[in-house]
Every structure is written in C-alpha cells, then in structure tokens.
Backbone bond lengths (Angstrom), bond angles and torsions (degrees), N, CA, C in turn:
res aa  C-N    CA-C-N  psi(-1)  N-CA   C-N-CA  omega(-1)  CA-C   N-CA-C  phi
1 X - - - 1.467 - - 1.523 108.65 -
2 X 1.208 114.49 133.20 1.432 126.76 -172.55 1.357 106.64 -71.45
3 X 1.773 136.08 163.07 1.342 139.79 -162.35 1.980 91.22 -95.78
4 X 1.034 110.62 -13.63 1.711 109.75 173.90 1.501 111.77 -69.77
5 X 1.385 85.71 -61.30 1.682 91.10 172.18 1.389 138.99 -74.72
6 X 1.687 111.60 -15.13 1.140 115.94 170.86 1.670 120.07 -82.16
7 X 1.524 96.76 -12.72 1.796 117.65 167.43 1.357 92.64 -64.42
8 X 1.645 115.48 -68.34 1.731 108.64 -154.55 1.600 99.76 -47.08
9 X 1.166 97.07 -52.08 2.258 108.63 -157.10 1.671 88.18 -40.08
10 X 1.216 131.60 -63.21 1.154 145.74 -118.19 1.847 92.52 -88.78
11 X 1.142 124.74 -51.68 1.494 149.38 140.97 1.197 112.87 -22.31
12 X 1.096 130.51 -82.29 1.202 127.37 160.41 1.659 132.37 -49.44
13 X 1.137 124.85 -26.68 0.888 136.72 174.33 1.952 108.56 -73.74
14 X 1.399 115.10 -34.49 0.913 108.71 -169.39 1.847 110.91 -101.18
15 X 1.214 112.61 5.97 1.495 138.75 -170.43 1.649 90.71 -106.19
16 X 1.633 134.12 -23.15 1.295 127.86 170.55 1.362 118.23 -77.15
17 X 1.570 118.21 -54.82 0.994 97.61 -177.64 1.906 100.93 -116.16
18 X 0.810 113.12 66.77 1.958 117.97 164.46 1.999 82.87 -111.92
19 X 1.259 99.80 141.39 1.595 130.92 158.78 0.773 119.93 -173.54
20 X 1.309 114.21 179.21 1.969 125.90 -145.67 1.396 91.80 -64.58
21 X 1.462 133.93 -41.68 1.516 127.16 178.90 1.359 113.26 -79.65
22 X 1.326 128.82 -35.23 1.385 123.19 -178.49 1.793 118.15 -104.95
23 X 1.050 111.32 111.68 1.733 116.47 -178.21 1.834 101.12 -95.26
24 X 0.888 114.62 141.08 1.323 124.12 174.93 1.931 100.74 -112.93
25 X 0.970 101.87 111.81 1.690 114.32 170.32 1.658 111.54 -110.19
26 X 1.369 106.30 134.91 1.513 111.60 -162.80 1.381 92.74 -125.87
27 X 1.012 112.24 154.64 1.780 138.57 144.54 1.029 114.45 -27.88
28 X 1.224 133.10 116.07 1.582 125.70 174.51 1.434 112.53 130.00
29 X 1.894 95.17 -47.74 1.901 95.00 -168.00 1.515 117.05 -83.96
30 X 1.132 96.79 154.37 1.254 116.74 -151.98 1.657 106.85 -64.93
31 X 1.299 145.61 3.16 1.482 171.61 156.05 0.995 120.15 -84.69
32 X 1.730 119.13 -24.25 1.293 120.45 -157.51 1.859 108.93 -79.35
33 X 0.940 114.60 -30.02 1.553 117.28 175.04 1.633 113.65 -62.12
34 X 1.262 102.17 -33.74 1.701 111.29 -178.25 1.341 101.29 -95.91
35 X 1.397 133.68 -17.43 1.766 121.69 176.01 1.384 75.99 -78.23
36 X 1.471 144.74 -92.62 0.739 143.62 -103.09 1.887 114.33 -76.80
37 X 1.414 105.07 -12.81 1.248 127.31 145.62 1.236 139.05 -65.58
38 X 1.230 114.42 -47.34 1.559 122.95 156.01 1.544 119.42 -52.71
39 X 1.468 105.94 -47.87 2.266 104.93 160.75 1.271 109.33 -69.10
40 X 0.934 121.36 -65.29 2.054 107.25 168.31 1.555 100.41 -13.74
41 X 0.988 121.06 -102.42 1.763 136.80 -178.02 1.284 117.95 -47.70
42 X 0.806 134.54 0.58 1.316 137.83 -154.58 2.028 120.34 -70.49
43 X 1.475 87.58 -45.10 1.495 112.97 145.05 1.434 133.47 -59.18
44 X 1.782 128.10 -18.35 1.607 111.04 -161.65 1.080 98.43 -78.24
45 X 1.719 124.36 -54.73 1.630 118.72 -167.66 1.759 99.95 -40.03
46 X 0.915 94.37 -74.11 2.246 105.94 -166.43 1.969 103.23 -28.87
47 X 1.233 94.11 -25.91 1.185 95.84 -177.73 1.634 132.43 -81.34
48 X 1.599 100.10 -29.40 1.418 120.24 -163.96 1.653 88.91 -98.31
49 X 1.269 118.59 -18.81 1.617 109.96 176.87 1.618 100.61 -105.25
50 X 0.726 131.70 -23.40 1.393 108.90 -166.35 1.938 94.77 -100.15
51 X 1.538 120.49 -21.52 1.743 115.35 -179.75 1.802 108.13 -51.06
52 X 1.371 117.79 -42.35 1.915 87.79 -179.01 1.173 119.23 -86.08
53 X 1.782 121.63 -11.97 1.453 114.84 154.27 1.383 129.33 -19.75
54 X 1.957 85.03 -70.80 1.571 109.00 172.46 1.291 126.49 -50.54
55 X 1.532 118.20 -37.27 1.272 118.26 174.70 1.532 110.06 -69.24
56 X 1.113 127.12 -63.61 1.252 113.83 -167.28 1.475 110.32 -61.59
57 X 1.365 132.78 -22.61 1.529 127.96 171.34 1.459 104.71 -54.46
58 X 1.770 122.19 -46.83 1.169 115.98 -166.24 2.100 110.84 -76.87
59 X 1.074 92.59 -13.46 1.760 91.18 -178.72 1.429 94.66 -104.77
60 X 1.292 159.18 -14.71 1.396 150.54 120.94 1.706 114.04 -11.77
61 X 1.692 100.64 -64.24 1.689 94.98 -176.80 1.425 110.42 -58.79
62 X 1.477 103.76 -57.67 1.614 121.07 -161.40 1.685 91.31 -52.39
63 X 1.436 151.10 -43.53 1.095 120.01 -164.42 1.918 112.75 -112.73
64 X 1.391 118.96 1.05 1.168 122.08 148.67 1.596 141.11 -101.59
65 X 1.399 100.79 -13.79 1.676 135.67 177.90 1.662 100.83 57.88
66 X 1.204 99.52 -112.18 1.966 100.13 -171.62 1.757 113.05 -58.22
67 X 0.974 115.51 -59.41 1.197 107.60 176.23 1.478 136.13 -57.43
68 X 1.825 100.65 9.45 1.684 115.29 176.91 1.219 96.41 -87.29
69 X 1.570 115.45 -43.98 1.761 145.40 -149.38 1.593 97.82 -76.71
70 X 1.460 117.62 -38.68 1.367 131.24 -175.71 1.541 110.50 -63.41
71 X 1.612 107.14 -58.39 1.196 135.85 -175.18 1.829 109.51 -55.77
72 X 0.967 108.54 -63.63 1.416 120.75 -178.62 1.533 132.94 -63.92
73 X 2.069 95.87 -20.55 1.388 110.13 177.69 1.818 100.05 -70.23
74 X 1.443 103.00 -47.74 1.729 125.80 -175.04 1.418 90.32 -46.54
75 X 1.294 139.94 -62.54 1.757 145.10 -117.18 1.771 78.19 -111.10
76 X 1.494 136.26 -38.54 1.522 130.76 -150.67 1.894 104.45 -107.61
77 X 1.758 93.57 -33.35 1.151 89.74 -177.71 1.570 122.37 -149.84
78 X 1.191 98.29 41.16 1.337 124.98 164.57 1.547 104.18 39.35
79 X 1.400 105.56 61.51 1.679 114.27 -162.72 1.680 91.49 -138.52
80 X 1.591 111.38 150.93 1.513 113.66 162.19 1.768 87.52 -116.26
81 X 1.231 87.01 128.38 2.129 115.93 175.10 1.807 102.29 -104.47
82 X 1.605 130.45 67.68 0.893 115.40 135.84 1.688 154.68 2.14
83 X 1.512 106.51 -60.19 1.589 106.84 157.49 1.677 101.21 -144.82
84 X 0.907 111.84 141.32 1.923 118.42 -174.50 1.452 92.89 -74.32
85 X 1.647 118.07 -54.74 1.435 110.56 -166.61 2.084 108.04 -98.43
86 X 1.477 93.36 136.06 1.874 95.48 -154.54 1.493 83.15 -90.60
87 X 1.426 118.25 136.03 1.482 139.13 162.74 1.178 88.06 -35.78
88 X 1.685 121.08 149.07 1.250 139.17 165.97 1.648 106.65 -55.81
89 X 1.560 112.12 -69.37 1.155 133.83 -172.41 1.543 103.24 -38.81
90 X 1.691 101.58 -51.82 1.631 104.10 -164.88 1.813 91.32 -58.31
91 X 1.343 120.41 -83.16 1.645 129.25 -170.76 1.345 112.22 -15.13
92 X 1.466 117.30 -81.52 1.236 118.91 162.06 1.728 128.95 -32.62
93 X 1.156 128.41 -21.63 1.364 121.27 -161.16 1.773 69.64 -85.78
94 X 1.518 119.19 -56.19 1.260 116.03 -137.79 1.559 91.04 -74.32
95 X 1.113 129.02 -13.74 1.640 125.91 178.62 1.600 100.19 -79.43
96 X 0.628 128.35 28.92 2.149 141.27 -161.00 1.569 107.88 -121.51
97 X 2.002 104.14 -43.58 1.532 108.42 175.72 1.123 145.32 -73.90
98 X 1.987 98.84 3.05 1.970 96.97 -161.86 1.637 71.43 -98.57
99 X 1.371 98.72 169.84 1.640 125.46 -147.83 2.131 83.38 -90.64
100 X 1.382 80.98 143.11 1.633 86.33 157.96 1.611 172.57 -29.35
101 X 1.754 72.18 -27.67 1.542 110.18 174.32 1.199 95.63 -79.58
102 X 1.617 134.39 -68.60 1.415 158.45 179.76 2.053 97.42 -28.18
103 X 1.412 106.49 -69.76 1.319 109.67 -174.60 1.901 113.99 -47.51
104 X 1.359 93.83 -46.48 1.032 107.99 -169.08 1.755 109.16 -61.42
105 X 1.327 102.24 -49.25 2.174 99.32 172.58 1.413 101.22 -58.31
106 X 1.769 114.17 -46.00 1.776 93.64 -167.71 1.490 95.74 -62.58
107 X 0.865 141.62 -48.88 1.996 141.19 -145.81 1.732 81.45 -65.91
108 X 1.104 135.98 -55.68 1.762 131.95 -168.61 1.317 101.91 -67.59
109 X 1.471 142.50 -49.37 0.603 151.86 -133.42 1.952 97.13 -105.57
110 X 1.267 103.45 -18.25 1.381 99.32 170.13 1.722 124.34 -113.47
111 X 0.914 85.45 1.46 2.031 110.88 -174.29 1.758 88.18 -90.58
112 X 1.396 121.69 -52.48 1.223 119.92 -178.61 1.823 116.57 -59.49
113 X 1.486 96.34 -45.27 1.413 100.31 171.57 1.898 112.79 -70.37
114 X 1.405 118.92 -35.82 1.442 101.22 -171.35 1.812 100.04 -80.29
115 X 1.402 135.61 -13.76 1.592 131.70 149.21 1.354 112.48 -43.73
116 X 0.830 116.23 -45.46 1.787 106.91 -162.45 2.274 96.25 -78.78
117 X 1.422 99.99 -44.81 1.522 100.71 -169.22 1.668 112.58 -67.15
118 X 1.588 91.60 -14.69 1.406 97.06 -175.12 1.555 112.53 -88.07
119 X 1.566 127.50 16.19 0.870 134.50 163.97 1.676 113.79 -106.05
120 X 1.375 118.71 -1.93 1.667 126.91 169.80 1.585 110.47 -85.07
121 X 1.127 120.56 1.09 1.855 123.70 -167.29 1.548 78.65 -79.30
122 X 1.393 91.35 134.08 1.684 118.61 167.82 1.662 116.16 -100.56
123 X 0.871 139.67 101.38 1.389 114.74 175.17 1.114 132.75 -98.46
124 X 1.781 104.81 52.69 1.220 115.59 -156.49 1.606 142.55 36.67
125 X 1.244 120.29 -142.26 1.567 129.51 169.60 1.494 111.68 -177.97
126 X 1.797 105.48 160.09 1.013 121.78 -162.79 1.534 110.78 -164.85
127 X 1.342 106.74 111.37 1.982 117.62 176.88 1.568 112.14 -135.75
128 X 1.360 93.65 161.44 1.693 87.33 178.05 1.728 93.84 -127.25
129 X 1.967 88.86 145.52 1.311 95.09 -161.19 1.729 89.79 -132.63
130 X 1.580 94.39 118.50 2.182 97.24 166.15 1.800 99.16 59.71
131 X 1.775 116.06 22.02 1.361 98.63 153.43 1.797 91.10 103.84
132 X 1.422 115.10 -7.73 1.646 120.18 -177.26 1.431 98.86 -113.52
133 X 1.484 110.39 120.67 1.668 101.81 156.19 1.690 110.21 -85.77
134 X 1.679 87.59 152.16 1.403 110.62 176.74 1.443 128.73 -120.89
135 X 1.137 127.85 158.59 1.509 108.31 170.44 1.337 117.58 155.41
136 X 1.275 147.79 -175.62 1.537 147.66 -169.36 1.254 107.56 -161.68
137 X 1.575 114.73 140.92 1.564 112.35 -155.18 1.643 76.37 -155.54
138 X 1.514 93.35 135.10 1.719 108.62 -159.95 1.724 89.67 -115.11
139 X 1.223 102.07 143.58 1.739 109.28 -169.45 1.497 91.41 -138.35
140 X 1.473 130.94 149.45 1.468 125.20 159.51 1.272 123.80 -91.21
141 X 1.182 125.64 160.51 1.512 139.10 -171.78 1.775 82.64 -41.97
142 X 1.652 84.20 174.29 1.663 105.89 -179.97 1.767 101.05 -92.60
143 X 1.797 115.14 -41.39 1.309 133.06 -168.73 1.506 114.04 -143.39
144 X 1.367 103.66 128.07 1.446 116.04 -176.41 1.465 129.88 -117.66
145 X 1.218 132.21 91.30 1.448 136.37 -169.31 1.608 128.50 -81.78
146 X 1.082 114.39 104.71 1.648 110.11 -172.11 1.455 100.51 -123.05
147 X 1.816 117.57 152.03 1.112 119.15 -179.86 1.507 113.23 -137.42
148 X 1.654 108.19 147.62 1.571 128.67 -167.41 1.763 108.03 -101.41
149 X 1.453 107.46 91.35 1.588 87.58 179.88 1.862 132.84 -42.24
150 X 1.059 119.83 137.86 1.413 99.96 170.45 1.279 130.57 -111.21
151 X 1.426 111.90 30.24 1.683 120.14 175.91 1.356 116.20 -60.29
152 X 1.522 101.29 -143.30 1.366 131.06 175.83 1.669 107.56 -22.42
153 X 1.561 107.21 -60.10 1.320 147.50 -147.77 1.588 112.08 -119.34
154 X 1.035 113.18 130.59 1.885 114.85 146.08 0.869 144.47 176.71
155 X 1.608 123.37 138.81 0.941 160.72 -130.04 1.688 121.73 -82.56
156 X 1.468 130.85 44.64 1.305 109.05 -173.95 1.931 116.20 -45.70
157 X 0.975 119.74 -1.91 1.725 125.40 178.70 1.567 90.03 -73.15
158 X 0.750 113.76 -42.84 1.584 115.82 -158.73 1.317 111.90 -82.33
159 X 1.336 122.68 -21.04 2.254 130.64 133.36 1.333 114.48 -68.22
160 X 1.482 125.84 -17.60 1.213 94.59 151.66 1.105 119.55 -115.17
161 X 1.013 152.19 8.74 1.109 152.24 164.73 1.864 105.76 -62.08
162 X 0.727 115.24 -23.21 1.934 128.71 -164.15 1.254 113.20 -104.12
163 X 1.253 110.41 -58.49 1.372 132.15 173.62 1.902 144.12 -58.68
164 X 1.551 79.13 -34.12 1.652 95.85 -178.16 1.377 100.09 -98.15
165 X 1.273 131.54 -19.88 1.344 130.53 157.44 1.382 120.63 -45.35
166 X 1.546 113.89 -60.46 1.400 117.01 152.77 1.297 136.88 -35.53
167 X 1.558 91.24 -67.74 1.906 94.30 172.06 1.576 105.86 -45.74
168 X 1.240 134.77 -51.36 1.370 130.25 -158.72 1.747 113.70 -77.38
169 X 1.034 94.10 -25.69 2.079 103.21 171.19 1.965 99.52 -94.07
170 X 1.139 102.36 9.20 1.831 98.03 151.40 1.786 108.85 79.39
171 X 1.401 106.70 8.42 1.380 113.66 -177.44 1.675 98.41 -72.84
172 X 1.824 110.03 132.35 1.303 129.83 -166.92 1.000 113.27 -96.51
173 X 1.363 143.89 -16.51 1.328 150.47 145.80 1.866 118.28 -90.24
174 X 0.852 141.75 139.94 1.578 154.58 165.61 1.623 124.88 -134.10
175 X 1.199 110.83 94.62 1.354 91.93 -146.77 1.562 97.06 -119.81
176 X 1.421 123.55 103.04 1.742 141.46 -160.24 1.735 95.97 -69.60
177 X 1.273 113.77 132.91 1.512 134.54 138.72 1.047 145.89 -71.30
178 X 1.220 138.32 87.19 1.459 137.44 -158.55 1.280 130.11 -124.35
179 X 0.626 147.99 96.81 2.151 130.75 170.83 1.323 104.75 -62.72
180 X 1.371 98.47 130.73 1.698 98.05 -179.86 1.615 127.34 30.64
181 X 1.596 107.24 65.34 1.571 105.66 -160.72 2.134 101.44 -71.62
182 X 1.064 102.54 132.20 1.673 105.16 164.20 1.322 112.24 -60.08
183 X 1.640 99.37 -172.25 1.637 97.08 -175.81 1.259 108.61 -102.43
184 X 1.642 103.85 -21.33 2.045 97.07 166.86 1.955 120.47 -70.15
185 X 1.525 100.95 -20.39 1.899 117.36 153.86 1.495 112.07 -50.49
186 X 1.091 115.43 -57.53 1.443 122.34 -171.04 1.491 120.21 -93.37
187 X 1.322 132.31 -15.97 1.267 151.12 135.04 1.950 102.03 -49.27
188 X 1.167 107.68 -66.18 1.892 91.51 175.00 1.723 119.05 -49.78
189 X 1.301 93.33 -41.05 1.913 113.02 174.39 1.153 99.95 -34.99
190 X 1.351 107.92 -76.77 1.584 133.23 -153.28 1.398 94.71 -60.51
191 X 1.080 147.09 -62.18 2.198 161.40 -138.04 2.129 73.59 -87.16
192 X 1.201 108.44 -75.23 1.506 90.72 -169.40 1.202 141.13 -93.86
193 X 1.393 111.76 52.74 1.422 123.32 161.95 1.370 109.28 75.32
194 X 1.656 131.22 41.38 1.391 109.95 179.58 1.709 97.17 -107.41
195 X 1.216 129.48 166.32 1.402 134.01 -164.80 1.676 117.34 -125.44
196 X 1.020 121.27 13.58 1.214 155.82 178.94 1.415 152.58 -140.52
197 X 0.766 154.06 160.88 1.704 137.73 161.48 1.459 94.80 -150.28
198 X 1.374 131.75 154.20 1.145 132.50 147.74 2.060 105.36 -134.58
199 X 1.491 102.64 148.52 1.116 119.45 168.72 1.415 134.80 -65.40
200 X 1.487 128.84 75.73 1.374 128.89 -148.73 1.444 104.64 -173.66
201 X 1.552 107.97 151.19 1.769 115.17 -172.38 1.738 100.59 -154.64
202 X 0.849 105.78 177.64 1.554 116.75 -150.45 1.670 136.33 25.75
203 X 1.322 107.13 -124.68 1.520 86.79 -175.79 1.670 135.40 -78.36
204 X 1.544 85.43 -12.97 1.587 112.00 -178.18 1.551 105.26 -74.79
205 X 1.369 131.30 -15.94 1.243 144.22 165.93 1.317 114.46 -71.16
206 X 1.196 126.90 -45.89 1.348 145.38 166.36 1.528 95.19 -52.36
207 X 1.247 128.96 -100.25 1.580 137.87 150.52 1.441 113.40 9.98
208 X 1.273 111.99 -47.68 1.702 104.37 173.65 1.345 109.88 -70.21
C-alpha cells in the first residue's frame, strides 16, 4: 500500500469514528503528552473530595445499619425506601415479569458466563515432603456482595457478570445491591444464583 493511500485510509478512518463523545488522540500531536497526562489523573481531585463523604457514609451505615441506608436514600435520592432488604418472594415474583425473550438471553448469557468461570476452580494441592504433608485447599468466602447501578442506565450484565462468579466458586450467600432494582435486575439475580437483594445505591450500598 502506497504512503498516499495509507494517509487517505488512516484520515478517514479517523474522521469515522472521532465524535463529540469519542476524541481519538495520536502519537505525534503536539497535546498529546499533556492529554495524556490529564487521563492519567483525571480521577485524583474526584477522589480527594468526594473520600470523607464516603467515609462518613460508610461509618453512618456500619453503626446504625438500615436506618442510615433509609436516611441517605431520602437526603441522596429523594426516595422513601420502605424495607432495604426485598422479601425473597416479593424480588423473585417481580423477576417473573420481563417477557421471555429477556429471560431467555440472561439464562444464555449466564450459562456462557458460568462455562468460562467453571474453568478457574482450583482444587488446590497436597504432597508429603521428608514425612510432612503439605498443601493448600481453597474454600470460598462465607458471603458475597455485588452491586447493579441504578441511574441513567442498567446493567443486568453487570449481575452477571459478578454474581455467577460467586455462585460457581460455591459462595452460600450472594447478596445483590440495587436502587430500585427492575425486573430484567432481578430476573439477572434470580438466572445467577444471588440469594438476596436489598434496596440501596451508592456508597451506603456498598456499606451494607
């Protein structure tokens, strides 16, 4: 390929996908050492202001528990939270309403994910050495907490993606985070093995 044409391809190529959300920064331009510094960091400020927020949300839950979770949903998201943790019966019924088609991608879509995790099971090891046995024997947590944002956006991939990992390393509790979880949320719940749900979003969710 000629250096004319490997100019046009390259031009064009980068005139397809650059838009108002996606910038493509290359090697060469004259910014690129200082963008590429500014994404490095881009995160510390957000971090150094918003960390004692976080802290005090998380020592709020830890020493009042639901009624921090209650409090903070009202004060963060202008919500009344009735019960933090959703009746089994209730979650599940409501994981019952997304239409068939829906069940049916999460159920593939999580059978595919518990294949792949089901090739990470360790089953440890064990030898005896000079009259000493040796060895390491891998057990899973007792309780496992994963969480589904509930903004803008969401993600039943993102229960399974978290969740069926768990279920498949044999963890007996799974216990989902949600704000106002939907029924395609709780339909992912339900397909990957989580044993819980509670009603909760940001850091105080985490905290539970």
């Amino acid at each position: 390929m000629n250096g004319a044409r490997s100019s046009h391809l390259a031009e064009a190529a980068k005139r397809r996908y650059t838009s108002p959300m996606l910038r493509i920064h290359e090697r060469g331009d004259a910014t690129y050492d200082a963008t590429l510094a500014d994404l490095a960091h881009r995160g510390d400020a957000d971090l150094e202001r918003v960390e004692p927020a976080v802290r005090a949300i998380l020592a709020d839950v830890r020493e009042r528990g639901d009624a921090a979770i209650v409090e903070l949903a009202k004060r963060f998201e202008e919500r009344d939270v009735a019960r933090v943790r959703i009746p089994d019966e209730v979650w599940r019924a409501e994981a019952k309403k997304v239409e068939p088609a829906v069940r049916e991608a999460l159920q593939a879509a999580a059978d595919r994910i518990r294949r792949y995790h089901e090739h990470q099971h360790d089953a440890g090891f064990r030898y005896e050495e000079d009259g000493v046995e040796l060895g390491q024997r891998v057990r899973p947590v007792r309780a496992a907490g994963v969480y589904a944002p509930g903004g803008k956006a969401r993600y039943p991939s993102t229960v399974l993606m978290t969740a069926v990992p768990a279920a498949v390393a044999g963890v007996p509790r799974i216990v989902l985070a949600s704000p106002r979880p939907t029924p395609e949320i709780l339909c992912a719940a339900e397909v990957a093995g989580v044993t819980e749900v509670i009603d909760a979003g940001g850091a105080q969710a985490i905290a539970a």
